[in-house]
MMTF fields as JSON, N, C-alpha, C and O atoms, coordinates in Angstrom:
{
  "mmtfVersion": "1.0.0",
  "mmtfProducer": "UNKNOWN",
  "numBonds": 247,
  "numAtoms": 248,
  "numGroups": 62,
  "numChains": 1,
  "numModels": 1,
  "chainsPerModel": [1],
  "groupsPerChain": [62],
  "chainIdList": ["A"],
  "bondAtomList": [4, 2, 8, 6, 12, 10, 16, 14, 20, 18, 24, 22, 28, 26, 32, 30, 36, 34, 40, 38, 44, 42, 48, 46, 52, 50, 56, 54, 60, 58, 64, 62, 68, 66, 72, 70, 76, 74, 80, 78, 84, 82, 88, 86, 92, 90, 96, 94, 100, 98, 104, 102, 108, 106, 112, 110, 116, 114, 120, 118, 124, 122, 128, 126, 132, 130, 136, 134, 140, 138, 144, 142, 148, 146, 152, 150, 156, 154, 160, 158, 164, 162, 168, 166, 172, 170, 176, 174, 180, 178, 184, 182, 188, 186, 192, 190, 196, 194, 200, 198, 204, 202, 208, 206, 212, 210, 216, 214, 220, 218, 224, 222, 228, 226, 232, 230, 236, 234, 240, 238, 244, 242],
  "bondOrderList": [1, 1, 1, 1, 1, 1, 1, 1, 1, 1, 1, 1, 1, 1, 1, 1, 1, 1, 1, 1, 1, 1, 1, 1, 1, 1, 1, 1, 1, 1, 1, 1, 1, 1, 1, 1, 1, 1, 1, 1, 1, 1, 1, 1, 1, 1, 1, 1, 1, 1, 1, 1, 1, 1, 1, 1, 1, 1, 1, 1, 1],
  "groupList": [{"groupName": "UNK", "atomNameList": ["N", "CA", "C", "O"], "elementList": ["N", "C", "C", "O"], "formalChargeList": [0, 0, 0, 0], "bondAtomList": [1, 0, 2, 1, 3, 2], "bondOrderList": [1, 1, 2], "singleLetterCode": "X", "chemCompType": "L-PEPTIDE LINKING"}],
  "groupTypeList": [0, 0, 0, 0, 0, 0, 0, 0, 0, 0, 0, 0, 0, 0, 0, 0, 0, 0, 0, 0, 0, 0, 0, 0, 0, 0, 0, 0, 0, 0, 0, 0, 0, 0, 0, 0, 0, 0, 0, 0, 0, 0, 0, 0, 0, 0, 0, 0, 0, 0, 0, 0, 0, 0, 0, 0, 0, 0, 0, 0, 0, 0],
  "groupIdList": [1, 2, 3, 4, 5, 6, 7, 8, 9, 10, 11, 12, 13, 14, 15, 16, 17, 18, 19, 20, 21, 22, 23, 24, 25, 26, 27, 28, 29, 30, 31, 32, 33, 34, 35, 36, 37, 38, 39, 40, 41, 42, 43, 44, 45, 46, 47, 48, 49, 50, 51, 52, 53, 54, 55, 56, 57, 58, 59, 60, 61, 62],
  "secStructList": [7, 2, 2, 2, 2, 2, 2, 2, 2, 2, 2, 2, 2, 2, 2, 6, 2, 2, 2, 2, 7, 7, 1, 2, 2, 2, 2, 2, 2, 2, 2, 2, 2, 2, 2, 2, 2, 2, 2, 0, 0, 0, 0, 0, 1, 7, 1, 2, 2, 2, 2, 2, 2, 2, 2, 2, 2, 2, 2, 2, 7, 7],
  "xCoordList": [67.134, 68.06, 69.099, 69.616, 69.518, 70.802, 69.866, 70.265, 68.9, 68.005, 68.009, 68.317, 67.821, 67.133, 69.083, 69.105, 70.279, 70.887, 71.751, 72.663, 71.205, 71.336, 70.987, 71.497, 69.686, 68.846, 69.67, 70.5, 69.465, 70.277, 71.449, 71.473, 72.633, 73.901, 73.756, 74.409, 72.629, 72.577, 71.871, 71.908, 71.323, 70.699, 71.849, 71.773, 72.727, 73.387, 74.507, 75.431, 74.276, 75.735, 74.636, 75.002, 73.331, 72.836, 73.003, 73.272, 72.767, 72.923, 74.075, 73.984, 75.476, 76.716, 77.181, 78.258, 76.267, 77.056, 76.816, 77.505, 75.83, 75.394, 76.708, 77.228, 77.305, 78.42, 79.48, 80.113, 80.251, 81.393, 81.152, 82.062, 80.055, 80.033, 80.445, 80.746, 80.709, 81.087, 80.756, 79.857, 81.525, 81.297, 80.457, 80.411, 79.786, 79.321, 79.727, 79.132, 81.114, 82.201, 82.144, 81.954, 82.25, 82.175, 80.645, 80.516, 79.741, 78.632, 77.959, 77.027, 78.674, 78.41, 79.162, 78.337, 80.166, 81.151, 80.296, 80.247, 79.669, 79.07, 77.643, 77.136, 77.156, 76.152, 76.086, 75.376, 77.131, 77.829, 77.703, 76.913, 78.744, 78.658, 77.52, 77.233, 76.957, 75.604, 74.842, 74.21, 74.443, 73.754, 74.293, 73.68, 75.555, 76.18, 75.829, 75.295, 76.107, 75.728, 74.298, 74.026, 73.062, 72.19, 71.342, 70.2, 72.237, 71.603, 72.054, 71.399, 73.963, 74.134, 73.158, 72.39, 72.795, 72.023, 70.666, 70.367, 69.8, 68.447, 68.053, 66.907, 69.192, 68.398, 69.049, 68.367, 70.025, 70.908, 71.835, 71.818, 72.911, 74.14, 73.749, 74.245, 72.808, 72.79, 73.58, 73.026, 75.006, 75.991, 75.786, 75.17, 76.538, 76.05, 75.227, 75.296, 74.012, 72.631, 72.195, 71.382, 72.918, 72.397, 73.445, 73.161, 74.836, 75.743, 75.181, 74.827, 75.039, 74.492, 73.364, 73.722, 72.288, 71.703, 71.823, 71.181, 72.793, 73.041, 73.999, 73.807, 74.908, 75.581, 74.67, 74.803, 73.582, 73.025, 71.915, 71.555, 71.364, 71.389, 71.799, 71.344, 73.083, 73.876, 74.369, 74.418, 74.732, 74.867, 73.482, 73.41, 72.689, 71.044, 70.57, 70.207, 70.616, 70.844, 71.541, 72.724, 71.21, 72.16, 72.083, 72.996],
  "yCoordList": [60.702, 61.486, 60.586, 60.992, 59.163, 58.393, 57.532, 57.263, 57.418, 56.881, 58.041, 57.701, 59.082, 59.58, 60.448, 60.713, 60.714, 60.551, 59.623, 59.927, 58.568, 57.047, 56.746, 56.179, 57.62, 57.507, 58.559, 58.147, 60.036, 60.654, 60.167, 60.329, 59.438, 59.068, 58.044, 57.942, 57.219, 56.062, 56.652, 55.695, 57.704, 58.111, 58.623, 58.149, 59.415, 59.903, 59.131, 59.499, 57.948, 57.147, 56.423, 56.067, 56.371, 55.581, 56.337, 55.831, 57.708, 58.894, 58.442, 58.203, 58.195, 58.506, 56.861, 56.267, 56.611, 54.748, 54.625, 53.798, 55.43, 55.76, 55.74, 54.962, 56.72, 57.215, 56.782, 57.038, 56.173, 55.028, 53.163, 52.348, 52.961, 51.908, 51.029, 52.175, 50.27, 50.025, 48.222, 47.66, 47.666, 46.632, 45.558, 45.988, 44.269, 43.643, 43.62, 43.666, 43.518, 43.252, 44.285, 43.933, 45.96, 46.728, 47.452, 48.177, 46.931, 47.243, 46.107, 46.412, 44.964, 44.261, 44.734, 44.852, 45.012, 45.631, 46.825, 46.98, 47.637, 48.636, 48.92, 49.83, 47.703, 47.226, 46.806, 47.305, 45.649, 45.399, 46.206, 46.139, 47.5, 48.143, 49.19, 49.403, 49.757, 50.477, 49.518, 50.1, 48.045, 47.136, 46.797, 46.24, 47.096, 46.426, 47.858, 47.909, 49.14, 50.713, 50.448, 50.484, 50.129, 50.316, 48.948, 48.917, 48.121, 46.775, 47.15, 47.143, 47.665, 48.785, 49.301, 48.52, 50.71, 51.5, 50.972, 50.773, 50.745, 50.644, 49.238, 49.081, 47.982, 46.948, 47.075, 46.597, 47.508, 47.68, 46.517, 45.914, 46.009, 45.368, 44.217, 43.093, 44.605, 43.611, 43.958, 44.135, 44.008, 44.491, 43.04, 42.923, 42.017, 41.048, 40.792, 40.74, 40.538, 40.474, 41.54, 41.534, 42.588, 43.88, 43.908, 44.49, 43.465, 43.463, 42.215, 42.363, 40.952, 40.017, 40.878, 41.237, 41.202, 41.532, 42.82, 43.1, 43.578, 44.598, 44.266, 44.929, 43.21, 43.003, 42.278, 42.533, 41.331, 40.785, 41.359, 41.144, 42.467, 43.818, 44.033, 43.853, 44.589, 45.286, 44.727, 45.162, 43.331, 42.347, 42.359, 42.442, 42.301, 42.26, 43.24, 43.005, 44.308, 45.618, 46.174, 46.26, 46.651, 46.947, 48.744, 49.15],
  "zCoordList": [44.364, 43.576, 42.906, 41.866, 43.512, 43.091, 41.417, 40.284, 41.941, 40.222, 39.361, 38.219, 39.45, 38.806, 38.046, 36.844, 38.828, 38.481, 37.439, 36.67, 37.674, 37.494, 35.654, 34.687, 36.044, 34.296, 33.496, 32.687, 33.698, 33.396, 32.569, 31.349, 33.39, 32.957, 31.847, 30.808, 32.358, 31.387, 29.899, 29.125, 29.288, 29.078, 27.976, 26.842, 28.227, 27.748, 27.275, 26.549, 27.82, 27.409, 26.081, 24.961, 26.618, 25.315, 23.903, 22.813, 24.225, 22.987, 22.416, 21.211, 23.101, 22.556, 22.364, 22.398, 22.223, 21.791, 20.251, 19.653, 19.489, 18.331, 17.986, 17.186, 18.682, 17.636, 17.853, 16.829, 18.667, 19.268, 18.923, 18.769, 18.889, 18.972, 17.527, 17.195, 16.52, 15.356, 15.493, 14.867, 16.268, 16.404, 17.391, 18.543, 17.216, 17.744, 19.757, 20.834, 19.202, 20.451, 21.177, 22.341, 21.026, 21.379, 22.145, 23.131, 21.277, 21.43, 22.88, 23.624, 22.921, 23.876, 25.053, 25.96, 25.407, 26.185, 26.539, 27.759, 25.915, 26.38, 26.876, 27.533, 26.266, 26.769, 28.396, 29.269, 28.512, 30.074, 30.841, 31.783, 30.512, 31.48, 31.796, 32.975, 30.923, 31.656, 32.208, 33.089, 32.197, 32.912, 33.972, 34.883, 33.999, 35.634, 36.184, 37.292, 35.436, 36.643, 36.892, 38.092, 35.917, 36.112, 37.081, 37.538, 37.123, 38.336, 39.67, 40.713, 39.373, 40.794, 41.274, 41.836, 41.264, 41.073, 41.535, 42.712, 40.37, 40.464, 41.075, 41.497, 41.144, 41.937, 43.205, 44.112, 43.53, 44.88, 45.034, 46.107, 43.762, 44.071, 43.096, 43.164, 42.174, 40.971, 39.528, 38.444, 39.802, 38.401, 37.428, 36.369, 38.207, 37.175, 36.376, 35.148, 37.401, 36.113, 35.342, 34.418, 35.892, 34.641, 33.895, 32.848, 33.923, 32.587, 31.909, 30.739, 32.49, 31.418, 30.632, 29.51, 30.962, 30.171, 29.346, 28.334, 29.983, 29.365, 27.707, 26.687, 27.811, 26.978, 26.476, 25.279, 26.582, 25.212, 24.323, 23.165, 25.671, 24.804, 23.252, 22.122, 23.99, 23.164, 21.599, 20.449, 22.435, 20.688, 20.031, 18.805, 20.574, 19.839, 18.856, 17.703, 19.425, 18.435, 17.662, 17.99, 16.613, 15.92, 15.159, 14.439]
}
């Protein structure tokens, strides 16, 4: 139930970054943090390596 919650949230934050996000900087910052919930979460105490990759993510896309 804590994953599947987990996707859910992340899920919805991905919907709404469309519309908040503007900049590189911002978009990396937000990237961060759904990768640090989702390394929480789904690897069991991996925030770091899921904000690194979450933020280069985030700069990557546009």
């Amino acid at each position: 139930m804590r994953r599947f919650t987990a996707i859910i949230v992340a899920s919805s934050t991905f919907g709404l970054i469309g519309c908040v996000a503007d900049t590189s900087l911002e978009r990396a910052v937000v990237g961060a943090a759904i990768g640090c919930a989702a390394g929480e979460v789904l690897v069991d105490g991996r925030c770091v390596e899921g904000a690194i990759v979450g933020a280069g993510v985030g700069v990557l896309t546009n």
